[in-house]
C-alpha positions as CSV (number, residue, x, y, z in Angstrom):
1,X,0.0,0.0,0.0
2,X,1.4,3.7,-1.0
3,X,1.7,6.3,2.2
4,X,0.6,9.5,1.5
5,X,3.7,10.8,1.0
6,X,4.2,8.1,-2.1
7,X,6.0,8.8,-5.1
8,X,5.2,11.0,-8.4
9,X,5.4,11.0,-11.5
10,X,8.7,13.1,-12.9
11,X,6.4,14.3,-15.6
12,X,4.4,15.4,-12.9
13,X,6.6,16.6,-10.5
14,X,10.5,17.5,-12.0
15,X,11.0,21.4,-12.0
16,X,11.9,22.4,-15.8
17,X,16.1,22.6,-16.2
18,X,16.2,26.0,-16.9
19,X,14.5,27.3,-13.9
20,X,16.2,24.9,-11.5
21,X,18.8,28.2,-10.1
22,X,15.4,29.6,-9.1
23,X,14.4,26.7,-6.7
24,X,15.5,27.1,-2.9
25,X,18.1,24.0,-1.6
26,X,15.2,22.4,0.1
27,X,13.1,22.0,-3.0
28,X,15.6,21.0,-4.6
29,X,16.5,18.0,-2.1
30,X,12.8,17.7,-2.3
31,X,12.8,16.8,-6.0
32,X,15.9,14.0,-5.5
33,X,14.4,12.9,-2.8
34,X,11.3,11.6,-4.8
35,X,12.7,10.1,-7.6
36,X,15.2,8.6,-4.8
37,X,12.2,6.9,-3.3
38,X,11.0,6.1,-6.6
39,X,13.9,4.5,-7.9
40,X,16.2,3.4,-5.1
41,X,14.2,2.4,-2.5
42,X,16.4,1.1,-0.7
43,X,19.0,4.0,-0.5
44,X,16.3,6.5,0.3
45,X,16.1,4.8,3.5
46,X,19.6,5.3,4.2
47,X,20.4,8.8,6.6
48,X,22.0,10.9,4.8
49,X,22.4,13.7,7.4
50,X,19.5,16.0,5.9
51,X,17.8,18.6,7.7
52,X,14.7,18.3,6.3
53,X,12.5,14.9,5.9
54,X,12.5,12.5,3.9
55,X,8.9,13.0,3.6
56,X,9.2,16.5,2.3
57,X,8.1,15.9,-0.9
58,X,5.7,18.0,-3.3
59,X,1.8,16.8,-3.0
60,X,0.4,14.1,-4.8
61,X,0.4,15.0,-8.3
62,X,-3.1,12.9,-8.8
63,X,-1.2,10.5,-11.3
64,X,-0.5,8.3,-8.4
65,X,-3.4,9.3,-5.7
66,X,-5.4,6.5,-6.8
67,X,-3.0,3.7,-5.7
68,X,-3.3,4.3,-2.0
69,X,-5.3,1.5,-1.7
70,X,-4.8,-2.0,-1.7
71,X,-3.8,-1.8,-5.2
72,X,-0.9,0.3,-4.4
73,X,1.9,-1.7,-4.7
74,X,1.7,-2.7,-8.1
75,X,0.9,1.3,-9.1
76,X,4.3,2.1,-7.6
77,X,5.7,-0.9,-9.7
78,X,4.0,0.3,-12.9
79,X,5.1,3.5,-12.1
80,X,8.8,2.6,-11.8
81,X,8.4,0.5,-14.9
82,X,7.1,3.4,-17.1
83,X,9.7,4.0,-20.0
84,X,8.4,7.5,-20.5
85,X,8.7,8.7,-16.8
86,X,11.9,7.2,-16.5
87,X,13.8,8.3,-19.5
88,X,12.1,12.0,-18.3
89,X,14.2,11.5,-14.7
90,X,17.0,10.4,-16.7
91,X,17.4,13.3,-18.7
92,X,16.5,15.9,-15.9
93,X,19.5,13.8,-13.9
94,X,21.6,14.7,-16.1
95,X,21.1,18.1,-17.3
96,X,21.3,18.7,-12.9
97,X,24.1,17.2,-12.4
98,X,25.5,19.3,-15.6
99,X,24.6,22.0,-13.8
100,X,25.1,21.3,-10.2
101,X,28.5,23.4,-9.9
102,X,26.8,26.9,-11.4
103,X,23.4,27.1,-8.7
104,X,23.9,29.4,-6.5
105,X,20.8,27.8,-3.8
106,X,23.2,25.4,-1.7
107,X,24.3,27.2,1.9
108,X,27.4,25.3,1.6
109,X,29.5,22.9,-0.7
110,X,28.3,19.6,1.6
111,X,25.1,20.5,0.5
112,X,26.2,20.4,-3.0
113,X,28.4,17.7,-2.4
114,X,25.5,15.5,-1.0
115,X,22.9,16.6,-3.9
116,X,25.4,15.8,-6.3
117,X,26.0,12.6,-4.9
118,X,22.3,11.7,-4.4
119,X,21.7,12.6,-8.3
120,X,24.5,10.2,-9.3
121,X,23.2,7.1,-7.6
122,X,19.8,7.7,-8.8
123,X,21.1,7.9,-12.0
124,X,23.2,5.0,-11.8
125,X,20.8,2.8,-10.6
126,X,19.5,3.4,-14.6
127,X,22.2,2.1,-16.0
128,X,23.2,-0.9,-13.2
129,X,20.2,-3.0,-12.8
130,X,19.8,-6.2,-14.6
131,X,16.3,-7.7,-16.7
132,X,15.9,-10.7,-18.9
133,X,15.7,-10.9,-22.3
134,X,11.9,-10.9,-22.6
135,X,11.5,-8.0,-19.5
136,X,13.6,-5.9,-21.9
137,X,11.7,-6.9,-25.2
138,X,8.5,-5.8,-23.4
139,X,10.2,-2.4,-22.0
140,X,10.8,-2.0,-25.6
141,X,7.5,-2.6,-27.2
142,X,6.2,0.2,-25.0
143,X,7.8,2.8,-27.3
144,X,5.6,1.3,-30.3
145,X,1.5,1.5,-29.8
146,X,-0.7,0.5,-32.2
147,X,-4.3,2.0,-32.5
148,X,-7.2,1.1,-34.3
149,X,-10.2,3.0,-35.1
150,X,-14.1,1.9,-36.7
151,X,-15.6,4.5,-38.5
152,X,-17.7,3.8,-41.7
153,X,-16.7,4.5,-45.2
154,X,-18.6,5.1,-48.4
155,X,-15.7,3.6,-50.5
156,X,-15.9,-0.1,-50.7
157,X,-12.6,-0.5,-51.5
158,X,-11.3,0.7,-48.1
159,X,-11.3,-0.9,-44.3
160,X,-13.5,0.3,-42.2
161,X,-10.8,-0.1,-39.6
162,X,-8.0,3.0,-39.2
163,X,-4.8,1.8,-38.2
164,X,-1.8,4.0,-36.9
165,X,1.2,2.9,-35.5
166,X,3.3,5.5,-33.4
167,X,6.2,5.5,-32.2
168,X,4.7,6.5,-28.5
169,X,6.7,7.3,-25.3
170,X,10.3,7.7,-26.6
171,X,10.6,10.9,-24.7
172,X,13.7,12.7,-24.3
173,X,16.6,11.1,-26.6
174,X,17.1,14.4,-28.3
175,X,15.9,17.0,-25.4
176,X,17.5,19.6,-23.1
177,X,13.9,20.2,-21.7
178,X,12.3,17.9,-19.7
179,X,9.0,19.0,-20.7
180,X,8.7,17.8,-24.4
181,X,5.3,16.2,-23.3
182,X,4.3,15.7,-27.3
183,X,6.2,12.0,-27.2
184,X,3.6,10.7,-25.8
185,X,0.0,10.3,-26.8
186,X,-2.2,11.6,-24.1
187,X,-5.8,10.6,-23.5
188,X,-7.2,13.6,-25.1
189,X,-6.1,12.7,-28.5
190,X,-6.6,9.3,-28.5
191,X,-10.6,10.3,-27.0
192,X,-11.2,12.7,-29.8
193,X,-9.5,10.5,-32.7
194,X,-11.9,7.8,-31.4
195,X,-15.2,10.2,-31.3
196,X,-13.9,11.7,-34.8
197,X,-13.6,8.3,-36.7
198,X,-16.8,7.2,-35.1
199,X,-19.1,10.0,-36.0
200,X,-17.2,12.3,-38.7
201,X,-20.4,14.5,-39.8
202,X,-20.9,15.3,-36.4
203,X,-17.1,17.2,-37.0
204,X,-17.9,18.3,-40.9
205,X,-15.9,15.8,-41.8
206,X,-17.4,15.0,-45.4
207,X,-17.2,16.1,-48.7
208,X,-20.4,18.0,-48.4
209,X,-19.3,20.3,-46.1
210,X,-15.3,20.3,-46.6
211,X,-15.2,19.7,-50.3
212,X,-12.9,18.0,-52.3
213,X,-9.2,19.4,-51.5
214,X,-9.7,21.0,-48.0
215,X,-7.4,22.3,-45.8
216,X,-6.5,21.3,-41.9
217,X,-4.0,22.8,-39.8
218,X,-3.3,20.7,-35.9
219,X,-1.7,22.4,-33.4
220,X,0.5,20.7,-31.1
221,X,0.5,17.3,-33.0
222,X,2.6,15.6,-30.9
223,X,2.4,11.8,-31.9
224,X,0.6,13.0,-35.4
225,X,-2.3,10.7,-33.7
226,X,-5.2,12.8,-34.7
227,X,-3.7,14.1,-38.1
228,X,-2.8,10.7,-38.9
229,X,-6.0,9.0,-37.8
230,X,-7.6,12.3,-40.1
231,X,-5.7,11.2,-42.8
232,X,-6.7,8.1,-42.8
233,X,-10.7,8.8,-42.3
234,X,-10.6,11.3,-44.6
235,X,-10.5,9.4,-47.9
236,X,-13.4,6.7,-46.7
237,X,-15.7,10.0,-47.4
238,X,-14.6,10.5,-50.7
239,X,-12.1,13.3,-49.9
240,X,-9.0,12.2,-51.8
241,X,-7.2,16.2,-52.3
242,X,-7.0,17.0,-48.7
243,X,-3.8,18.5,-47.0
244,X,-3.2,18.5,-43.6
245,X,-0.1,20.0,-41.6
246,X,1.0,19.0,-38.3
247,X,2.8,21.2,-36.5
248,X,4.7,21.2,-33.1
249,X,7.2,23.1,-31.5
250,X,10.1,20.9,-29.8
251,X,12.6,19.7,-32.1
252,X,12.6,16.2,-30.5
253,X,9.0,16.2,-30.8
254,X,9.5,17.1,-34.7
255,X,11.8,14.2,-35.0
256,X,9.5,11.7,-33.7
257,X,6.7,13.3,-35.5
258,X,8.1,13.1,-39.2
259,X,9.4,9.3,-38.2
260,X,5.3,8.5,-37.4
261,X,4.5,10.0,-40.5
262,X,6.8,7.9,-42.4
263,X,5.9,4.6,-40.8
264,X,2.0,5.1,-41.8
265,X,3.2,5.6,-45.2
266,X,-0.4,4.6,-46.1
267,X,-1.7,7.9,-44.6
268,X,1.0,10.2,-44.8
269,X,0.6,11.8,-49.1
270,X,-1.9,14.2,-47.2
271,X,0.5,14.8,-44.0
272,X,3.0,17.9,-43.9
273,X,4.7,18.3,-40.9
274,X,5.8,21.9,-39.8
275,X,7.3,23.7,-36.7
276,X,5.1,26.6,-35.4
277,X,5.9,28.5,-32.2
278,X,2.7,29.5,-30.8
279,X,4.0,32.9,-29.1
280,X,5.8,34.1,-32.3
281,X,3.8,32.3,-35.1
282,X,5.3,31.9,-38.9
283,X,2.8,32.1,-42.3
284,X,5.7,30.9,-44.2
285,X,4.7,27.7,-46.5
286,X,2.9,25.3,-45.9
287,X,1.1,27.9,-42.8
288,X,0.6,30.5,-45.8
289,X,-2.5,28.9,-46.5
290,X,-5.6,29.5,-44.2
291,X,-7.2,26.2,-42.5
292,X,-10.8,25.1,-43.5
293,X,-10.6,23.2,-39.9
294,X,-8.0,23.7,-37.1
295,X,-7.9,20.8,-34.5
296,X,-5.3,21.0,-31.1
297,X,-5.8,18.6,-28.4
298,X,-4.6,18.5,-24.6
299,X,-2.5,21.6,-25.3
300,X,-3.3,23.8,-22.6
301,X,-0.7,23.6,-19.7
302,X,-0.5,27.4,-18.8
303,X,-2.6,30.1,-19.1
304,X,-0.4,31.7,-21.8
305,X,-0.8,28.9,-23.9
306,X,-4.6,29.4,-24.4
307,X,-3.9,32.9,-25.4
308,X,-0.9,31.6,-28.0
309,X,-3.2,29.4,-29.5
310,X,-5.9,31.8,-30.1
311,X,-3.8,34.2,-31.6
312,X,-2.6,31.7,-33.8
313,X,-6.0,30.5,-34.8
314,X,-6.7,33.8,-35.5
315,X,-4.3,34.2,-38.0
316,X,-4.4,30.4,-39.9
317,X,-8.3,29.7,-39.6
318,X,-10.6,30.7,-42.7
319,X,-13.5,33.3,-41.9
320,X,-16.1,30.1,-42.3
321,X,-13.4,28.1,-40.3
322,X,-14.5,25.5,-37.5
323,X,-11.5,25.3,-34.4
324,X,-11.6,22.1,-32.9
325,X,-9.8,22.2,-28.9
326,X,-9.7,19.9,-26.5
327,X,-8.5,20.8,-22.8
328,X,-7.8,17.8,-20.4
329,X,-9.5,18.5,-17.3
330,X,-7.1,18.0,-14.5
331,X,-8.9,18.5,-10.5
332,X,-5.3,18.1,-8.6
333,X,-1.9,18.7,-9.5
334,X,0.3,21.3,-11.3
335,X,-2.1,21.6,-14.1
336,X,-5.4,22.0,-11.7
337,X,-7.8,24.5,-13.4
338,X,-5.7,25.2,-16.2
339,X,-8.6,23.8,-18.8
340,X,-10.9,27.1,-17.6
341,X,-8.4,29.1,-19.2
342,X,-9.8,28.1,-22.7
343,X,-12.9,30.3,-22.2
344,X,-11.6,33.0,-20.7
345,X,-9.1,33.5,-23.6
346,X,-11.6,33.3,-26.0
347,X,-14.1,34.9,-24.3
348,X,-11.9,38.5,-23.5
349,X,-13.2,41.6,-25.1
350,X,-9.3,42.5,-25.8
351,X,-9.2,39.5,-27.8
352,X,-7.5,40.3,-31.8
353,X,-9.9,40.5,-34.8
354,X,-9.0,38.5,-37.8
355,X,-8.8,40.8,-41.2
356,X,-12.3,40.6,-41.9
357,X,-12.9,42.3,-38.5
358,X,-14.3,39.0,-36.7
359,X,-13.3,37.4,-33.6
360,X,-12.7,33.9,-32.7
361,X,-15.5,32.3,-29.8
362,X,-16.0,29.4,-28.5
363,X,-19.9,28.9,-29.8
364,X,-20.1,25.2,-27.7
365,X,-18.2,23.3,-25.1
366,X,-18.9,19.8,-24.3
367,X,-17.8,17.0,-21.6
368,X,-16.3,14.3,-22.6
369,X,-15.5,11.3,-20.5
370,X,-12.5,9.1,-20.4
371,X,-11.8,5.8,-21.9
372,X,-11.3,3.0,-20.1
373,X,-7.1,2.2,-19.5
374,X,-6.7,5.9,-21.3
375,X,-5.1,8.7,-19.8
376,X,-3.1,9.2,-16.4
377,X,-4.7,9.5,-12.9
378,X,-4.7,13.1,-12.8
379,X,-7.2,13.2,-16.3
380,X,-11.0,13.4,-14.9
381,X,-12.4,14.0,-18.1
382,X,-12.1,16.3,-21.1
383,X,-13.8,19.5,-22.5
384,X,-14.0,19.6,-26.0
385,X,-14.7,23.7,-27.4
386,X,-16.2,24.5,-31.1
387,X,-14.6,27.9,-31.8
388,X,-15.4,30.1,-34.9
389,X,-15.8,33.5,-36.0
390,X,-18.4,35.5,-34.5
């Protein structure tokens, strides 16, 4: 059974690199501490001389809150075997211990001495620990998910069935940043991928409304789930011209996102992948085009980032445009609230007009529940927003 006090999740919990000088030394012993416990159980409960507790650590995330029962044990083994949150610690391991010499937080150098020290053995105990064969095959196979998705389709010659294969959880291998969250397909995307295959008309997702060569922009693609699960849909309704661009902002995430493209190689003639920087947004080719549809799920982590985005929409969607968003709704955590930031972005009267002297509004929201074994702990449900010029 998990204490109160029981580990989180790095991607939860780890402070970003390049704010670490900020943090005060106890936060920062804090932060060691928990992926001490995590990781190296058995060390954790060694004394290391400390002045604060070992149960200083941050409050439950919610990504872990729900294994205090008798369940508990094997969420704290799950959580130690998860390849994401583990390569995340790696990474922010490293990049500390990089910078361990430059903060200017420890009182005195056997402070530093002892956090460096701390950070090593976690770190080690990566790169020390022993699995079989088949343990490692099936750490492996966690980087590679396979979804499926039923939909109907008026073309006979075409499955009914989508199919995408991502390369899904591979975070980090190129990152300075511990935050390059778009490795990973969250449950938001993989919710609204579902509800688009299933009811596409419901979305204007047909040649009557779209045409024959429309346009669609995603913002924050991540994975290149939903643009790749749109490609795929697409054509079963008779749209055969359509272009679609994926964009996303972390170079790692780029990487992974042109590699998912060119494994689907099925879906990805409609599929352009471009880099876009919400807070200082480019209309070079292929974003010189305005978007018949704009689609951006689980995106919101700040409340700057609902502003970015509707800037951006702004600028990319057509005047008869439909914006597709969906905000994960988080109750607990670092991310608590941060989904009611979508209205009040697009609900302020300083908001920009487009050319045409319109301004974006959300004209529906709507709840959406999670999927069964989708999304983390913290996820209660999602809130999906139809936005358009008004």
């Amino acid at each position: 059974m998990l204490s109160k006090g029981c580990p989180l999740f790095p991607s939860s919990s780890l402070p970003p690199l390049r704010k670490i000088e900020l943090l005060a030394e106890a936060d920062l012993f804090a932060t060691l501490d928990n992926l001490t416990r995590l990781y190296c159980p058995l060390v954790f409960s060694i004394d290391t001389g400390r002045k604060h507790s070992v149960g200083d650590v941050p409050a439950d995330s919610g990504y872990v809150s729900d294994a205090e029962g008798e369940n508990g044990d094997d969420a704290l083994t799950a959580l130690r075997a998860d390849g994401f949150e583990r390569t995340l610690a790696e990474r922010w391991l490293t990049g500390f211990i990089a910078r361990v010499e430059e903060l200017s937080c420890f009182k005195t150098d056997e402070a530093r001495e002892r956090a460096l020290d701390q950070a090593s053995c976690v770190l080690e105990s990566f790169f020390t620990c022993t699995i079989d064969e088949e343990e490692r095959l099936e750490q492996l196979a966690q980087y590679s998910r396979d979804f499926t998705f039923s939909t109907s389709s008026r073309n006979a010659d075409l499955s009914k069935n989508i199919e995408v294969r991502l390369n899904d959880g591979l975070a980090g291998q190129n990152s300075e940043e511990p935050d390059d969250v778009g490795l990973q397909s969250w449950g938001a995307s993989i919710v609204f991928s579902k509800l688009m295959c299933d009811q596409p008309e419901r979305f204007g997702l047909t040649k009557e409304t779209l045409g024959h060569s429309p346009r669609i922009i995603e913002l924050g693609a991540g994975t290149g789930l939903v643009s790749l699960a749109l490609s795929a849909l697409l054509p079963r309704h008779d749209i055969t011209d359509a272009t679609i661009v994926a964009t996303d902002y972390h170079p790692a995430v780029m990487d992974n996102l042109r590699a998912n493209i060119a494994a689907n190689p099925l879906h990805a003639p409609m599929i352009e992948a471009a880099a876009l920087d919400w807070s200082k947004p480019s209309r070079a080719s292929p974003l010189d085009v305005e978007a018949d549809v704009l689609l951006a799920t689980d995106v919101i982590y700040t409340t700057e980032h609902a502003v970015w985005i509707r800037d951006c929409a702004t600028q990319f969607l057509k005047k008869d445009g439909i914006f597709w968003l969906v905000a994960t709704v988080r109750d607990n955590g670092r991310f608590e609230g941060v989904s009611n930031t979508v209205k009040a972005a697009f609900g302020d009267e300083g908001r920009p007009r487009a050319s045409h002297g319109k301004r974006l509004t959300v004209l529906k929201e709507e709840r959406l529940g999670k999927l069964d074994g989708v999304g983390r702990g913290d996820e209660s449900g999602y809130k999906m927003f139809r936005i358009a010029f008004a």
